[in-house]
Structure formats: structure tokens, C-alpha cells
C-alpha positions in Angstrom: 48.0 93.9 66.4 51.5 94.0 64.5 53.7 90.7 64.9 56.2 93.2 66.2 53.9 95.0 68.7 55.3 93.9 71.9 52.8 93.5 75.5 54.2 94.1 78.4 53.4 93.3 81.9 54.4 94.4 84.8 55.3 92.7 88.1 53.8 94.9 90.7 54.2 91.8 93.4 55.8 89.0 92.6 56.9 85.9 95.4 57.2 82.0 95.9 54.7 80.5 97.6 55.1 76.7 98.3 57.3 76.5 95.0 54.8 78.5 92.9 55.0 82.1 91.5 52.5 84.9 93.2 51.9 87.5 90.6 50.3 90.8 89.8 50.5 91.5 86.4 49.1 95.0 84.4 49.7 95.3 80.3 51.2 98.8 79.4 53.0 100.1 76.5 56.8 99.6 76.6 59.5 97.1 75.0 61.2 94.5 76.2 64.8 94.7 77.3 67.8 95.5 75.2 69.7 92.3 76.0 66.7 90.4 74.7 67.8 90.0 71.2 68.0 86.2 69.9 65.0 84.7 69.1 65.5 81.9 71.5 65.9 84.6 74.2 62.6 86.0 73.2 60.8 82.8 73.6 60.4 82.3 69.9 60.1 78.1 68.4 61.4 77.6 65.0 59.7 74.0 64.5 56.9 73.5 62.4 54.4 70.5 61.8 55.3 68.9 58.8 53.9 67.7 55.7 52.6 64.0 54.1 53.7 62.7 57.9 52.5 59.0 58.4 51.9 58.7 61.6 54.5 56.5 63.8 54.2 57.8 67.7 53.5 55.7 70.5 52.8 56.8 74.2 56.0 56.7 76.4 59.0 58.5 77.5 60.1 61.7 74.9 63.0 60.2 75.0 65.5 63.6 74.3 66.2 64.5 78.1 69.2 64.4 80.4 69.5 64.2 84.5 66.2 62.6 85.0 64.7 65.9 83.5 62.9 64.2 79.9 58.9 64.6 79.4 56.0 62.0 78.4 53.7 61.2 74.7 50.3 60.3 75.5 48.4 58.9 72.1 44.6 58.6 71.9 43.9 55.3 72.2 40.5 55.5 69.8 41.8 55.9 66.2 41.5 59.2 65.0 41.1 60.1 61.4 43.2 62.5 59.7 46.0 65.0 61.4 45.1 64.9 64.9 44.5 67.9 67.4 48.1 67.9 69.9 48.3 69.6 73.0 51.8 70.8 74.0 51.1 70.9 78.3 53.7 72.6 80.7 53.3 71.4 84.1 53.7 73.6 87.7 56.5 74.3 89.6 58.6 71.3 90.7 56.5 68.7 89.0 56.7 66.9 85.3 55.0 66.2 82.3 54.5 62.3 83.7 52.4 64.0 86.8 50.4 66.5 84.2 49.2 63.7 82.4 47.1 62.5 85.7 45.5 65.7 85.4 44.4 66.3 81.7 45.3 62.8 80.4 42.1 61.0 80.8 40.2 64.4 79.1 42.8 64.4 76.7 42.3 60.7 75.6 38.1 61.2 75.3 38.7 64.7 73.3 40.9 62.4 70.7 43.9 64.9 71.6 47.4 63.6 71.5 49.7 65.5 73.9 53.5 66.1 74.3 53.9 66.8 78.3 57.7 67.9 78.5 60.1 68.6 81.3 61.6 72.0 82.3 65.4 71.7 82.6 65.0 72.7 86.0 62.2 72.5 88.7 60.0 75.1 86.7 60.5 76.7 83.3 63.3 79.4 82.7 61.1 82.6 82.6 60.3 83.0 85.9 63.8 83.7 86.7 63.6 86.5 84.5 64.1 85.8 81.1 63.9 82.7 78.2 66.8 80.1 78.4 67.2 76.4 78.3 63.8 75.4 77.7 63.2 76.9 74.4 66.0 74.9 72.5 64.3 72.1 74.5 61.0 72.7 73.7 61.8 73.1 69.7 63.8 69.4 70.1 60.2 68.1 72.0 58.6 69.5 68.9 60.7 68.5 66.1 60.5 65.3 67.4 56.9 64.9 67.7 56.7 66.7 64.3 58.5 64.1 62.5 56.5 61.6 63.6 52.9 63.0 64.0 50.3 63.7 61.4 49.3 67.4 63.2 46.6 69.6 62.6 47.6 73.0 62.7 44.5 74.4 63.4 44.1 72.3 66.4 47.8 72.9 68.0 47.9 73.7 71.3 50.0 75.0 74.0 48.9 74.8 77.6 50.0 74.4 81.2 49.1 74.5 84.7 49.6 77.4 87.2 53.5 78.3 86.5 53.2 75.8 83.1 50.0 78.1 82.3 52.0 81.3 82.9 54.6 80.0 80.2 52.0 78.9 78.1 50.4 82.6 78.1 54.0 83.8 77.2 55.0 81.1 74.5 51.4 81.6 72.9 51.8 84.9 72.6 55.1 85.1 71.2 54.1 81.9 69.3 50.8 82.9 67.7 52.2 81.9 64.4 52.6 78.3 65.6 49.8 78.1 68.3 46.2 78.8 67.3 45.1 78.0 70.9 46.1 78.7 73.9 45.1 77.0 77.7 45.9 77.9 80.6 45.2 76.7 84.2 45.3 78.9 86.9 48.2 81.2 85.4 49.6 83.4 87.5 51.5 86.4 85.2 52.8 86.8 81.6 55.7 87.5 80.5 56.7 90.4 78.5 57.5 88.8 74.7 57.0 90.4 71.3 53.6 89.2 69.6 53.6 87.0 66.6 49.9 85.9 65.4 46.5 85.7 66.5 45.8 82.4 69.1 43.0 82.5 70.4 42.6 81.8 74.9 40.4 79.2 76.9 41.9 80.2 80.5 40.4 78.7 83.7 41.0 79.9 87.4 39.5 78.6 90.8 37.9 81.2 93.1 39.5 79.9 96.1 43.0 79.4 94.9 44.9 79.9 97.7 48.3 79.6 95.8 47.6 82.1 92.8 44.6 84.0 93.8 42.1 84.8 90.9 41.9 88.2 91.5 45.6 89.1 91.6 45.6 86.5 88.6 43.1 86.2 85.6 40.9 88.6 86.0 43.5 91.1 85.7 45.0 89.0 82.7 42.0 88.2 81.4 40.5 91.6 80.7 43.5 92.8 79.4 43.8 90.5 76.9 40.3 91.0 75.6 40.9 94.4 75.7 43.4 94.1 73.0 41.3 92.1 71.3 41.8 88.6 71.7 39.0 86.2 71.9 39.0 84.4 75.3 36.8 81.4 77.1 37.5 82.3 80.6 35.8 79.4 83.1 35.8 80.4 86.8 35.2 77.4 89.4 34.6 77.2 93.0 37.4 75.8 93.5 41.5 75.9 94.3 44.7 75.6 92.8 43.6 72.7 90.3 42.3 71.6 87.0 38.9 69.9 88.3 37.6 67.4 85.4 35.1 69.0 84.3 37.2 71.7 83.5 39.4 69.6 81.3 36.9 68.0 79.8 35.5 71.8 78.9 39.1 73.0 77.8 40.0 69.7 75.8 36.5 69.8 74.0 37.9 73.5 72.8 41.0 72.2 71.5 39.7 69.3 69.8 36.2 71.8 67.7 37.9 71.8 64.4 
């Protein structure tokens, strides 16, 4: 696929349920809106791991937000030689980075993964209310920042989320391929429709009880798709709900961290 082929999904039923978005999704062949024509508006991030970086990063507040709205570093507390595997994670609907990291932290720490867990500028990220906005600029600060100041392999960069967090993440990887070699996503719920830049590759888990994004409204209509077009995917099913169970991401860490 061409970095300017573009997927797009469509919404065939789409709703809030207890803060989260319930969607349908189905890939067909058309392009994205005209007014979509900044690269901020198409979800695109312009920041880039650097070079020669000596590592000077500690775990604590980001430090860049506004209004109570800021995110969360979590370092590996082993030493880890070289540039280090880094996990960009988007939480749900209505939460934070700070709760994300009770989730995926302690999997994050054994994997040797460092991981930038930002805030949305509002309860949940900007897309689901129908196009890109505040978060990107936000999201490239979060990443120069972390950039500067973080030895990073770029083989091993991540971005990942949690049910409306994973949707984003779907989106952003896909429009980010360039910049993001993997992609994870927990419990997504839709993607949106972005132009496609590179060639990440998925690890996407589901519960076969979620009651909040149901699996088979969910991944395995996204998942297909995506391998359909190509795309190498690690889909884990659980019995389970909406949630990352540990095992889970202690399986989807281990994929970030295989150099």
C-alpha cells in the first residue's frame, strides 16, 4: 500500500455507552473529507526520535499540560542497555495516563519498556467527535519532549491505548506508520478514516464478553480487514470484558519489547 492510499471506515452504528464509543466499522474504498487538509487535521506527528541522546528521564508528571489535563513517564526501573523500547499508551474515555499506568505499568516495567501515558485535552481524544484537533499538537509536544530526553529505539516504538485510547491508537498508527513500527490496541472499538503512511505492524486484544465494545461489532470486523490488506496482526481473544487482564499485557509488552 501507497503512503497516500487512504482506508476508510465506515460508521454503520456508532453511540456512548457509559462514556465509551460503540462502533461498527467496515473498510471500503473512498477518501477522506475535503476539509481535512493540514497535516495536524489528518492525525499526522512531525516529531522524531533523535540521535546521540543521553539518556536523562525520570518517572513523574509530563509536565507540558494545562487545567489538570497533563500525562505521566514511567522509566524501567532495571537498567536497560542501549536505546530503549517506549510505549506511547492512550487511555479510555474519561480517564488519564496516571490511571493507564495501573493497568500496563507493572508489564511495562518487567518488558524493560519505558512509556509516555499522556492526557487528552478533554475527557477522551479529539477523533471521536469527528475529526483530529487539539491532541495532535499535544501529542507531538509529549513526544518532542520525551525525544529530547530518551535514548529510543525506533524499531521498538510503540503506540497503544485502551478501548477509545486503542481506537486512536489504530488511527494514529496508521496514519503514523512512518513513526510507529507497532501498534497495540486494547479492546478498540472503530478506526478512523486517515491517509496511510508506512507499514506498523498490530498486536490487538479483545474480551469475548465485553459488554462495553462488543468483540464482534469490534475486532473481528477490524481485525480481518486489516489482514486483508495485508498487515501482519497478533490478535489475542480472552474470556473476558472490557479490560487488559495481565496476562494480556504481559503478552502484548513482550511484543513490543522482541527486538
Amino acid at each position: 500500500m501507497t503512503p497516500d492510499s487512504v482506508i476508510r471506515i465506515t460508521r454503520r452504528r456508532f453511540g456512548l455507552t457509559t462514556g465509551y464509543a460503540l462502533a461498527s466499522v467496515a473498510f471500503g474504498e473512498a477518501c477522506l473529507v475535503a476539509t481535512q487538509t493540514s497535516p495536524e487535521s489528518e492525525g499526522r506527528l512531525t516529531a522524531r526520535p533523535g540521535k546521540g541522546i543521553v539518556t536523562s528521564l525520570s518517572s513523574g508528571p509530563l509536565g507540558l499540560g494545562s487545567g489538570g489535563r497533563d500525562g505521566i513517564i514511567q522509566m524501567p526501573t532495571a537498567r536497560v542497555e542501549g536505546p530503549m523500547p517506549l510505549l506511547v499508551f492512550l487511555h479510555g474515555a474519561t480517564q488519564n495516563g496516571e490511571g493507564m499506568l495501573r493497568r500496563i505499568g507493572p508489564a511495562a516495567d518487567q518488558a524493560g519498556v519505558a512509556v509516555l501515558a499522556p492526557d487528552s485535552r478533554d475527557t477522551t481524544w479529539d477523533a471521536i467527535r469527528g475529526g483530529f484537533g487539539a491532541d495532535i499538537p499535544f501529542l507531538n509536544r509529549a513526544l518532542d519532549h520525551v525525544f529530547g530526553r530518551l535514548a529510543v529505539d525506533p524499531a521498538r516504538l510503540t503506540i497503544g491505548g485502551f478501548s477509545d485510547g486503542a481506537s486512536y491508537a489504530l488511527s494514529l498508527g496508521l496514519a503514523n506508520g512512518d513513526l510507529f513500527p507497532r501498534v497495540a490496541a486494547f479492546s478498540p472499538g472503530f478506526v478512523f478514516p486517515v491517509t496511510v503512511h508506512g507499514r506498523p505492524r498490530f498486536f490487538i486484544s479483545h474480551g469475548t464478553s465485553d459488554q462495553v465494545l462488543p468483540i464482534d461489532q469490534c475486532s473481528r470486523v477490524i481485525v480481518p480487514q486489516l489482514r486483508a490488506r495485508g498487515y501482519d496482526v497478533t490478535f489475542r481473544e480472552f474470556a473476558g470484558r472490557h479490560e487488559v487482564p495481565p496476562d494480556v499485557a504481559s503478552e502484548g509488552l513482550r511484543w513490543m519489547a522482541a527486538v
